[in-house]
C-alpha positions in Angstrom: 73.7 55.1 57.7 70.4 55.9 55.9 67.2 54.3 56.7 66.0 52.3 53.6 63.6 54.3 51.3 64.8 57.6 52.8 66.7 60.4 50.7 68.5 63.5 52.1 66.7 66.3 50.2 67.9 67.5 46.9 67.4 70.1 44.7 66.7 68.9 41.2 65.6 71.1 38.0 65.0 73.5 41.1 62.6 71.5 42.9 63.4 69.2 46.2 62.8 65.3 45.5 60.2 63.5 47.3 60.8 59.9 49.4 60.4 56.5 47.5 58.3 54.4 48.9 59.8 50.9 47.3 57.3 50.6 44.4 58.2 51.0 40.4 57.3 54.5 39.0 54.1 54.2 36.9 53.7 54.3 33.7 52.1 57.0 31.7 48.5 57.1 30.7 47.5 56.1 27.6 45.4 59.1 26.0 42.0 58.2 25.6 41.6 57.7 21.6 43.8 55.2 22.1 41.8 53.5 24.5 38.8 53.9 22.7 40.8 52.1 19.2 41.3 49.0 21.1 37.7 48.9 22.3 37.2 48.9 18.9 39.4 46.5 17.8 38.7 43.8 20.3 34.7 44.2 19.2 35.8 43.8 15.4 37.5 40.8 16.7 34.5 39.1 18.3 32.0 40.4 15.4 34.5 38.6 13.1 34.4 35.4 15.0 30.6 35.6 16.0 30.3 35.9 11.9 32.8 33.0 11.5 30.7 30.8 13.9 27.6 31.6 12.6 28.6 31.2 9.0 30.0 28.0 9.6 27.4 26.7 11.4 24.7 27.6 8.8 27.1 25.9 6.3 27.5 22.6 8.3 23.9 22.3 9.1 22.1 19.5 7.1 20.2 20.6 4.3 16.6 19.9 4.5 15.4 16.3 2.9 13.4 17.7 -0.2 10.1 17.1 -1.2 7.7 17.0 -4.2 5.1 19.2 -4.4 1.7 18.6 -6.7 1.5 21.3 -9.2 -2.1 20.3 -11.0 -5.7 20.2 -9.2 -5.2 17.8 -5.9 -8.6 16.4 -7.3 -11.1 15.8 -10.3 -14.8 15.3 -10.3 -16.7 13.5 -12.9 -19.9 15.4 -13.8 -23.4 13.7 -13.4 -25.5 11.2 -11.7 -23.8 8.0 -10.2 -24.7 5.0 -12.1 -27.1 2.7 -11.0 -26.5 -0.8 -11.3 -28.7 -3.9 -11.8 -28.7 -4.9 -8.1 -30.0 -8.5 -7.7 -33.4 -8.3 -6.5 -32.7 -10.6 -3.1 -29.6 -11.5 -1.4 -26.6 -8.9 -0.8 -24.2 -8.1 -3.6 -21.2 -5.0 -3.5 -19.1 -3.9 -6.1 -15.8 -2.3 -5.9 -13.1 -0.4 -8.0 -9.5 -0.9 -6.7 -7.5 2.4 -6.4 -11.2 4.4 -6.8 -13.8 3.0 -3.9 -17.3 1.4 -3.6 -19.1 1.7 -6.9 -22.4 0.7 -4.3 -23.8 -1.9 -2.3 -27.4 -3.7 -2.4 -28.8 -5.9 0.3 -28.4 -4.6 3.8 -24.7 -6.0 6.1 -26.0 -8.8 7.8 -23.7 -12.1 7.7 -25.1 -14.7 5.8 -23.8 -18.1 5.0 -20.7 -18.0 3.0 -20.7 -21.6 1.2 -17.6 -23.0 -1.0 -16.6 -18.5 -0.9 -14.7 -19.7 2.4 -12.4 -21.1 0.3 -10.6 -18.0 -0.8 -10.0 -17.8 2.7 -8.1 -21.3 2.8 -6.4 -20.5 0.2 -5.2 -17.4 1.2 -3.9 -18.6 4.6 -2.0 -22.0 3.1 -0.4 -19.7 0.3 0.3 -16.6 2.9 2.3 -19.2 4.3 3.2 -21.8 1.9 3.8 -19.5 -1.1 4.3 -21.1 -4.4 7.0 -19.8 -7.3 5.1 -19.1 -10.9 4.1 -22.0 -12.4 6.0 -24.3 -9.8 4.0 -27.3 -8.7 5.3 -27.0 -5.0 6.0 -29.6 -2.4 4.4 -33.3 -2.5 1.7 -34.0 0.1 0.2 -37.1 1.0 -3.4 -37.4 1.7 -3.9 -38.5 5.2 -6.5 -41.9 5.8 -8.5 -39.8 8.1 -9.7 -37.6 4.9 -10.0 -40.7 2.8 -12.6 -42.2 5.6 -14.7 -39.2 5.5 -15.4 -39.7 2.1 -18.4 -41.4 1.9 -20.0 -39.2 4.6 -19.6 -36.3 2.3 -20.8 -38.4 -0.5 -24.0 -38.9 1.4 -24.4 -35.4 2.0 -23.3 -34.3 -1.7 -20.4 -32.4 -1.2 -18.4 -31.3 -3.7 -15.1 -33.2 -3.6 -12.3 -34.8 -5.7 -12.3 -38.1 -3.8 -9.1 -38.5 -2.8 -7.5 -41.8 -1.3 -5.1 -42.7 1.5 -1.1 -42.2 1.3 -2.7 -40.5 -2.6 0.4 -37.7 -3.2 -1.1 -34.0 -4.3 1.2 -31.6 -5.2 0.4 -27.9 -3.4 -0.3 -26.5 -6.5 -3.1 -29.4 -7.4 -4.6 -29.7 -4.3 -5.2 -26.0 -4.7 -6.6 -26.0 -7.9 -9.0 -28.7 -7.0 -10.0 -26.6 -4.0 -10.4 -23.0 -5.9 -11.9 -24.6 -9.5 -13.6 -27.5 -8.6 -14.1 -26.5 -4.6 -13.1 -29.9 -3.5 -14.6 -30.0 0.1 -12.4 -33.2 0.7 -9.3 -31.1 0.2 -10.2 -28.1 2.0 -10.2 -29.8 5.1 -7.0 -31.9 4.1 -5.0 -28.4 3.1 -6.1 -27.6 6.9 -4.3 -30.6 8.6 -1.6 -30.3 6.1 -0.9 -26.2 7.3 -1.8 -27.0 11.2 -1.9 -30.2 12.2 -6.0 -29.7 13.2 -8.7 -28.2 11.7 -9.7 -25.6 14.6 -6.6 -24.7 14.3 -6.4 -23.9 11.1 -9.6 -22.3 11.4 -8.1 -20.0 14.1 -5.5 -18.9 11.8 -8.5 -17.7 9.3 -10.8 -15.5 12.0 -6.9 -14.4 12.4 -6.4 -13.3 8.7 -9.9 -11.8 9.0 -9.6 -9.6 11.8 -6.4 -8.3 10.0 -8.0 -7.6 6.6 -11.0 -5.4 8.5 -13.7 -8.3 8.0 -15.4 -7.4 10.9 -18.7 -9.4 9.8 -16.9 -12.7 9.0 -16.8 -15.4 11.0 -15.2 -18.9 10.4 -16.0 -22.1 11.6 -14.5 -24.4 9.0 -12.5 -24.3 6.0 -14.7 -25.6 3.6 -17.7 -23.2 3.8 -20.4 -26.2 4.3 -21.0 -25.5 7.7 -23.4 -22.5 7.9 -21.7 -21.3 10.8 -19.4 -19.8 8.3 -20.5 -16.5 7.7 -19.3 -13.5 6.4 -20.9 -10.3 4.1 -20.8 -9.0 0.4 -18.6 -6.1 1.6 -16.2 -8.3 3.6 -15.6 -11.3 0.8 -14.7 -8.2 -1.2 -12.4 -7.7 1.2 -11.0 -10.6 1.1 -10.6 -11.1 -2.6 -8.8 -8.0 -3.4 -5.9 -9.3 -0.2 -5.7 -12.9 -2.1 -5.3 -11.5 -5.7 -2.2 -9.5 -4.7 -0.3 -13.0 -4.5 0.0 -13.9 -7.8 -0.3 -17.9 -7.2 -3.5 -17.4 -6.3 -4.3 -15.2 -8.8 -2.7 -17.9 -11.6 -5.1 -20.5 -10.0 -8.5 -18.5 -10.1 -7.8 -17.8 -14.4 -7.8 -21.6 -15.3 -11.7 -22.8 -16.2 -11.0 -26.8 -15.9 -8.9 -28.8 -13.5 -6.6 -31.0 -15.1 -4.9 -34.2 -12.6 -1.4 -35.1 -13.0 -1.6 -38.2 -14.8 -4.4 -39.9 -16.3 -7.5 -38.5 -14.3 -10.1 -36.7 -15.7 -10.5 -33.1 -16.3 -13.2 -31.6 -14.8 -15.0 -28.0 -15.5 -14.9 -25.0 -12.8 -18.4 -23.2 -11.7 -17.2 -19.9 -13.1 -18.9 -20.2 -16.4 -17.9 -15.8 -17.0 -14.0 -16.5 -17.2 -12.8 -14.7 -20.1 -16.3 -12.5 -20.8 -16.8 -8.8 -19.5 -12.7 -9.2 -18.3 -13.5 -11.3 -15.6 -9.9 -13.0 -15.0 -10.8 -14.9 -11.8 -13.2 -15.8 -8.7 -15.2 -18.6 -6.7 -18.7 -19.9 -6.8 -20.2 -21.5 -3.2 -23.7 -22.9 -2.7 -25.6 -24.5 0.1 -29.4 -24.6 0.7 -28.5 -22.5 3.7 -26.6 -20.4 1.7 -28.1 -20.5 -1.8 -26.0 -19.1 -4.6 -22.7 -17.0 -4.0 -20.1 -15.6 -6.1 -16.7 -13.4 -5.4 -15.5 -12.2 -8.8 -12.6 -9.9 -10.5 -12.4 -8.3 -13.8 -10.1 -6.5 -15.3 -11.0 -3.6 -17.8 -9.0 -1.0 -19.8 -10.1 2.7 -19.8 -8.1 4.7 -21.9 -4.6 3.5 -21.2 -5.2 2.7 -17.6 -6.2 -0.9 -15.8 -8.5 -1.2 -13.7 -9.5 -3.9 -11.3 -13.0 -4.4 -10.3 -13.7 -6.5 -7.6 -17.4 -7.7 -6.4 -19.2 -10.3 -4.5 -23.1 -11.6 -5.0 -24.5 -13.7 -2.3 -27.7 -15.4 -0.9 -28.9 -15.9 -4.7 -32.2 -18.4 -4.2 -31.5 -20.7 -6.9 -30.9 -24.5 -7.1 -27.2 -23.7 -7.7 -24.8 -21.2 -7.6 -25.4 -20.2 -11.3 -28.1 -17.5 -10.3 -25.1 -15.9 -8.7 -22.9 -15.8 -11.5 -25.4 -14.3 -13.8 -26.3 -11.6 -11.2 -22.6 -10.6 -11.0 -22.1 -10.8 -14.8 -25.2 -8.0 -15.5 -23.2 -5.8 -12.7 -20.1 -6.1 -14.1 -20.7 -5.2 -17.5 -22.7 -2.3 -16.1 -20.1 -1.4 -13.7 -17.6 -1.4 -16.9 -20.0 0.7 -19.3 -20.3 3.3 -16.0 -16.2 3.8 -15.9 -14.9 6.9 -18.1 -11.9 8.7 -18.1 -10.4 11.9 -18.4 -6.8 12.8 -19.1 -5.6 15.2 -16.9 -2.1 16.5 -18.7 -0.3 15.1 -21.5 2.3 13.2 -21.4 6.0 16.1 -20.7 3.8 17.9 -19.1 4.9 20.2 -15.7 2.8 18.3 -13.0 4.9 18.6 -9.9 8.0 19.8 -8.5 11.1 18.8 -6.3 11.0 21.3 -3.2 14.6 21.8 -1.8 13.3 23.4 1.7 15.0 26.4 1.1 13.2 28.2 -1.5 14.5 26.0 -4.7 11.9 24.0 -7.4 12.9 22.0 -9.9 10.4 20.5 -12.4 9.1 17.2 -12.7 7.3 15.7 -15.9 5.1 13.4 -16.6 6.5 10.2 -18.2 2.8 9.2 -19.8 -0.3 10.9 -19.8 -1.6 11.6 -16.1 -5.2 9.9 -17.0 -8.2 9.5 -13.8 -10.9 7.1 -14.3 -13.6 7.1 -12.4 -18.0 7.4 -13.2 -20.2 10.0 -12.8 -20.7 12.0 -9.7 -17.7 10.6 -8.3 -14.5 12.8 -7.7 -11.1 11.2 -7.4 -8.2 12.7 -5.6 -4.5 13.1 -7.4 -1.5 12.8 -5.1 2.1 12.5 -5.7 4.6 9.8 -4.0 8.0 9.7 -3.8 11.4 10.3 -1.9 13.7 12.6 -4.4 17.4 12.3 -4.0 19.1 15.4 -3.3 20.8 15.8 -6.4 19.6 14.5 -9.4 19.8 14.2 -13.5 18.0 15.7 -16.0 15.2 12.9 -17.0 16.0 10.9 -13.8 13.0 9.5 -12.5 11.9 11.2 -9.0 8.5 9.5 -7.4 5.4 9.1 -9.7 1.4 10.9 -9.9 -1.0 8.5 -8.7 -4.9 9.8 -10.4 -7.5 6.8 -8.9 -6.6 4.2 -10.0 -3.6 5.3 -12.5 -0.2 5.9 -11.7 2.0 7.5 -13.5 5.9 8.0 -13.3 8.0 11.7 -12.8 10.8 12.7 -14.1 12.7 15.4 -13.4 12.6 18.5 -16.3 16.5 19.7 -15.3 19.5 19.1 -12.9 18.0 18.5 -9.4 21.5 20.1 -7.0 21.1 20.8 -3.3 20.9 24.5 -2.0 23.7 26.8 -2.9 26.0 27.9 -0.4 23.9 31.4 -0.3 20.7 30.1 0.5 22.2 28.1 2.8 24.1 31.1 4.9 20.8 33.2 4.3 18.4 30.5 5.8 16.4 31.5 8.5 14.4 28.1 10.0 
């Protein structure tokens, strides 16, 4: 017997075998060029994939949320000296142009007695919360016989008032009206239990509203205005008017020069003699020998296609009544009004912005009317775009709008807005 692995010596092809050992034979050696092809190969493979990956990814990837870009002057400035305006000799007064600033101010910023202007404040709280539809006469309320007992001591001090009676029903919209044209005392402190049960309270809820329209020089200590702890300042009542003409109630309650009653009362005239003249469309007379005459007023006046609201305020007017006031703020409004010009910026299909894709792609946007700024002299006005385009879009589709001051103007798109082609968005870098 052999041991295992063990051969007797041979002779084969004329040479002696050797022992096995138990393992296979190896194989042969690949030749290097071989070797070298797969290397190849399997780096092909993984650029091929890496490529893949990439590619896909790019592909995938959200495409940026597109913008619009201004493509006229960001801003225009009207030549000249600012207009001066015929300030009131005494007292403060401020006049401002919505969408365009502070046409100027007289008088210094120290509060000063705010009269039957508190008001506008009452109002504004009971209709920020108790809004009224158009021309709806709103919920029945019934005069309580606390007001109706108070009566005569406001008589004796002559307050302004309508005179209401116990258990008498006012509709919202009446009581209103009495307070903002005839500035029924009576009923300002009536729409205040009627809102929040007290009158501090209610009178909270206005330093509130203050705070939160910037008024930093107004304070409230009844809702009437004849306490003259009720102060406030030319600049602030401003303020204040332009938040309580954005709700259109109010705004339909301020236009009306008489107070008519439901039934068979008598009609009775407003203090704001200027409705209707120099575009004055609204505002609210006060006056108290602390006080003396005040006035918060808004026109409305056209400049060449575009609207404008001006809002301003006169107070501290030493005159028996609150007349002096008005007159003031009539001479500065039609001053203000004959200081406003206009220029038109581009016609109307004009190229004035474009639709930024993110990724190197503009479409054009045209004006839908002529892009007009109004402003006076010496004053420049900036010109901004708004808007959120879609990512894809029709030709004449409007996209955002121009704003110029107080103008604003709508965009519409010049072609066919489409998201980034697949190029752009395998070349893309960010």
């Amino acid at each position: 017997m052999r041991e295992s692995g063990e051969y007797p010596a041979a002779r084969s092809s004329g040479q002696w075998s050797v022992p096995w050992d138990g393992s296979p034979p190896e194989a042969p050696e690949a030749p290097a060029k071989t070797r070298r092809g797969r290397r190849w190969l399997i780096v092909l493979v993984a650029v091929v994939v890496l490529v893949a990956g990439v590619a896909t990814g790019q592909l995938v990837r959200p495409v940026p949320e597109p913008t619009i870009e201004l493509a006229i002057a960001s801003s225009h400035a009207f030549p000249g000296q600012a207009p001066r305006l015929p300030w009131p000799s005494a007292g403060q007064s401020a006049v401002y142009v919505d969408g365009l600033g502070s046409m100027g101010a007289s008088g210094g910023s120290a509060p000063t007695p705010t009269a039957s202007v508190a008001k506008v404040m009452t109002a504004y709280v009971y209709l920020r919360d108790h809004p009224l539809k158009a021309g709806e006469p709103g919920p029945v309320l019934t005069v309580s016989p606390e007001a109706a007992a108070q009566i005569p001591m406001r008589r004796k001090r002559e307050e302004s008032l309508l005179g209401v009676t116990a258990y008498q029903k006012l509709t919202q919209r009446k009581a209103l009206e009495a307070l903002l044209i005839i500035s029924a005392n009576d009923v300002a402190h009536e729409l205040a239990r009627w809102d929040s049960g007290d009158e501090q309270a209610f009178v909270a809820k206005m330093n509130a509203a203050a705070a939160q329209l910037g008024m930093t020089a107004t304070h409230y200590t009844d809702p009437s205005g004849y306490d003259s702890g009720t102060v406030s300042t030319a600049a602030d009542q401003v303020k204040l008017l332009k938040a309580a003409m954005g709700l259109p109630e109010f705004a339909e309650i301020v236009n009306n020069r008489t107070y008519v009653p439901d039934g068979a009362g008598q009609v009775r005239e407003g203090g704001n003699f200027l409705l209707g003249q120099y575009g004055i469309v609204g505002g609210k007379t006060g006056y108290t020998d602390a006080a003396g005459g005040n006035f918060v007023f808004v026109a409305r006046k056209t400049v060449q296609g575009v609207e404008t609201l001006i809002v301003g305020a006169v107070m501290g007017q030493r005159s028996p009544s609150a007349a002096g006031a008005v007159s003031a703020a009539g001479r500065l409004v039609a001053a203000a009004e004959g200081a406003l010009t206009a220029v038109t910026l581009a016609k109307k299909g004009a190229r004035v912005a474009r639709v930024d894709d993110g990724l190197g792609g503009t479409t054009p946007l045209h004006a839908a009317a002529p892009v007009t700024v109004v402003g006076w002299p010496g004053l420049t006005v900036q010109v901004g775009v708004e808007g959120e385009p879609p990512h894809r879009g029709a030709a004449g589709e409007q996209v955002g709008t121009v704003t110029a001051g107080a103008g604003t103007v709508p965009l519409r798109l010049g072609q066919v807005l489409d998201e980034p082609s697949y190029l752009k968005r395998l070349i893309r870098l960010g």
